[in-house]
C-alpha positions in Angstrom: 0.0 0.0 0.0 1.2 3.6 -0.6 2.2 5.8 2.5 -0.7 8.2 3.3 0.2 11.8 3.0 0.2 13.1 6.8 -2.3 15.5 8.6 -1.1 19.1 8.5 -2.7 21.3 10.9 -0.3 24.2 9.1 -1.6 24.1 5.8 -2.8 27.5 4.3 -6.0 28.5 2.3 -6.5 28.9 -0.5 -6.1 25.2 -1.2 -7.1 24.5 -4.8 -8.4 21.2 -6.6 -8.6 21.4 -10.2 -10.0 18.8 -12.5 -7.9 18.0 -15.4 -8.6 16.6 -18.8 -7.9 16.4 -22.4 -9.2 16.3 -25.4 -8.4 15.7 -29.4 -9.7 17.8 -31.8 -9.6 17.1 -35.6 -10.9 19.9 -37.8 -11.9 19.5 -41.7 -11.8 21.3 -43.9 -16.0 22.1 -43.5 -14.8 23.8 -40.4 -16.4 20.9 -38.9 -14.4 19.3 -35.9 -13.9 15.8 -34.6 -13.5 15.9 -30.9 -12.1 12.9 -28.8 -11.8 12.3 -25.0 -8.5 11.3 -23.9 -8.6 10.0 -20.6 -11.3 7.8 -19.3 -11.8 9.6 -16.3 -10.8 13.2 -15.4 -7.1 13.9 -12.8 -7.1 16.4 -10.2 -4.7 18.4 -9.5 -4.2 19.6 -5.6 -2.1 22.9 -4.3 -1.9 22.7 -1.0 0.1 26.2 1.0 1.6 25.3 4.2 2.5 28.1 6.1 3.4 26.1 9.1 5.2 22.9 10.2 7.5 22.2 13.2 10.7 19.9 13.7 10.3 19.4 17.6 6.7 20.3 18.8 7.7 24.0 19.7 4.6 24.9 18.7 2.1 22.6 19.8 -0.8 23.0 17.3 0.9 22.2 14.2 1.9 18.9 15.7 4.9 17.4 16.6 7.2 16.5 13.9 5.2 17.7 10.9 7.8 19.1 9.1 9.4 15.2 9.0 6.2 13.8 7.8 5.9 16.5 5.2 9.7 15.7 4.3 10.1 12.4 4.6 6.9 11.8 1.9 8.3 13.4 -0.2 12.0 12.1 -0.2 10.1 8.8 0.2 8.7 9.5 -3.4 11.7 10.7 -4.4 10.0 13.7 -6.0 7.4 13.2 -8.8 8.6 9.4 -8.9 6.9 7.8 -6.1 2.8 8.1 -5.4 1.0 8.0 -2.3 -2.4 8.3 -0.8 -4.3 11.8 -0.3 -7.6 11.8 1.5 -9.7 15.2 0.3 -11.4 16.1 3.8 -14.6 17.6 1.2 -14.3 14.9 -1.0 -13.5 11.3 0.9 -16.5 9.4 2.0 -19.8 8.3 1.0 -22.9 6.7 2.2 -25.1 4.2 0.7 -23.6 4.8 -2.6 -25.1 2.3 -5.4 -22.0 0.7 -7.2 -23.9 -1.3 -9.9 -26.9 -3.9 -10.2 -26.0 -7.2 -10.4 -26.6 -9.7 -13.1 -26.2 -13.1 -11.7 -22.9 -13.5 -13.2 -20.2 -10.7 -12.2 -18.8 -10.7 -8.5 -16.2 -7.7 -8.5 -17.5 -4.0 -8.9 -15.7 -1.1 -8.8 -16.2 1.5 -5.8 -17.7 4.9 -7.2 -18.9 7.8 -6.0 -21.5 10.3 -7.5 -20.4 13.8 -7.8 -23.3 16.4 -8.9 -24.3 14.3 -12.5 -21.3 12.5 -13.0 -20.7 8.9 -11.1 -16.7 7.8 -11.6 -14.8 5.4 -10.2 -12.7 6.3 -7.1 -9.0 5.7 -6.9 -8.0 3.7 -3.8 -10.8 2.5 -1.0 -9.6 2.9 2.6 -12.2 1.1 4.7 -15.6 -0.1 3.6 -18.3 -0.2 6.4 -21.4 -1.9 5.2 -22.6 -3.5 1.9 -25.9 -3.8 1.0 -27.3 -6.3 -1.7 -31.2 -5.1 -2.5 -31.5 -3.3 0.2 -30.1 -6.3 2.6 -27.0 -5.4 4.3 -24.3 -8.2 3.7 -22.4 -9.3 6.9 -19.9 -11.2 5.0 -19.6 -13.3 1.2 -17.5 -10.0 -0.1 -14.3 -8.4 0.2 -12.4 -5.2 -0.5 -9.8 -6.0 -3.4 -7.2 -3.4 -3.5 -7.1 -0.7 -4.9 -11.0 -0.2 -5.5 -13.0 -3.4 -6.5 -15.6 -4.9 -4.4 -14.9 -8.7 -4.9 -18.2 -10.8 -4.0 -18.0 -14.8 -3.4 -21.2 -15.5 -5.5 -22.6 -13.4 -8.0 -25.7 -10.9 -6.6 -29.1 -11.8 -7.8 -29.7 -10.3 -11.6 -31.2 -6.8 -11.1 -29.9 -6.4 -7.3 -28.7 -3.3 -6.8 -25.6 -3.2 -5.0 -24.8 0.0 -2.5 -22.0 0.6 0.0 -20.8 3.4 3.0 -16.9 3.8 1.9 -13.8 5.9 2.6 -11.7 6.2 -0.3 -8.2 8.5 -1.0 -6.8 9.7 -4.3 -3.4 7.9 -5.5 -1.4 11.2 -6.1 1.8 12.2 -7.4 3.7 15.2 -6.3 4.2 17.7 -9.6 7.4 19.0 -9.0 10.9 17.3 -8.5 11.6 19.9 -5.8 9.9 21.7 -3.1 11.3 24.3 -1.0 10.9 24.5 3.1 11.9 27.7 4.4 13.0 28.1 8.3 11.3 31.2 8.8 12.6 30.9 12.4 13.6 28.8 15.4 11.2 25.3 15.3 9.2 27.1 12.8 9.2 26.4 9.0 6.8 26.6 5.6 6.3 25.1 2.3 4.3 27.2 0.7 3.8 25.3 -2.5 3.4 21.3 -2.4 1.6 20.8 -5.3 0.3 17.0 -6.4 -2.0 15.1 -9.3 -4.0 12.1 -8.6 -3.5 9.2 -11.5 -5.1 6.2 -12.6 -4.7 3.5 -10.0 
């Protein structure tokens, strides 16, 4: 499993989340153009400020040691190499989201969530807390298969609709192959631009 970016209690607003995608566009001669998705599923790209992280506790609510867990991510990654897991605090649970109806055939179904119109498939499930087959809520005959498939051991009834309460985290990468922390004094420090993308798991 990835490591888990840390808790922050320093970080800055504005944070920013922006969804990226891309498109193909073939134009004719007509003036008529041929447009083509690219990825099956939009990215999102975080900035996170963090105007304050401490070494040794010396100031007690940005938590002790948050400028190593900050750090030692990132060195971890080795830059933009490396991913790991970021749970968006507005954008990280669900409850008694419907996944699929079933068939009588398929046992794995991907985790999604529903977001205004669009419903996508999430990038890496954290905990699942209850599954529900028609309505009946399944104490066991399934299991979470990493990094976002619910895996059953037979096949739900054709036409069951199949719902779950979920915790799921983006797989990110960071953007840049360098991020600077500045000591802006003693036990105090900042880095006020750690930008990341989430990818395809």
């Amino acid at each position: 499993m990835p490591p888990t970016f840390p808790s922050l209690p320093g970080a800055a607003w504005p944070v920013t989340k922006r969804p990226i995608t891309a498109t193909r566009v073939e134009a004719h001669a007509s003036g008529r153009e041929v447009r083509s998705p690219l990825y099956p599923a939009a990215l999102y790209e975080f900035g996170l400020p963090v105007e304050g992280l401490t070494p040794d506790g010396s100031f007690p609510g940005l938590g002790s040691g948050s400028l190593q867990a900050l750090l030692g991510l990132y060195v971890q990654c080795r830059g933009t190499w490396g991913t790991f897991l970021f749970t968006d605090p507005t954008d990280g649970a669900v409850t008694s989201q419907a996944l699929a109806a079933g068939d009588g055939a398929t046992t794995a179904f991907p985790f999604v969530r529903t977001l205004g119109g669009l419903t996508e498939t999430v990038g890496w499930v954290t905990a699942v807390s209850r599954v529900t087959v028609a309505g009946a809520a399944q104490a066991g005959g399934w299991s979470l298969t990493t990094p976002n498939l619910l895996t059953f051991a037979r096949a739900p009834a054709a036409g069951a609709v199949i719902a779950a309460d979920f915790t799921y985290a983006f797989l990110c990468r960071f953007l840049d192959d360098g991020i600077d922390f500045e000591h802006l004094m003693q036990g105090l420090w900042a880095a006020k631009s750690v930008r990341f993308r989430s990818i395809a798991p």
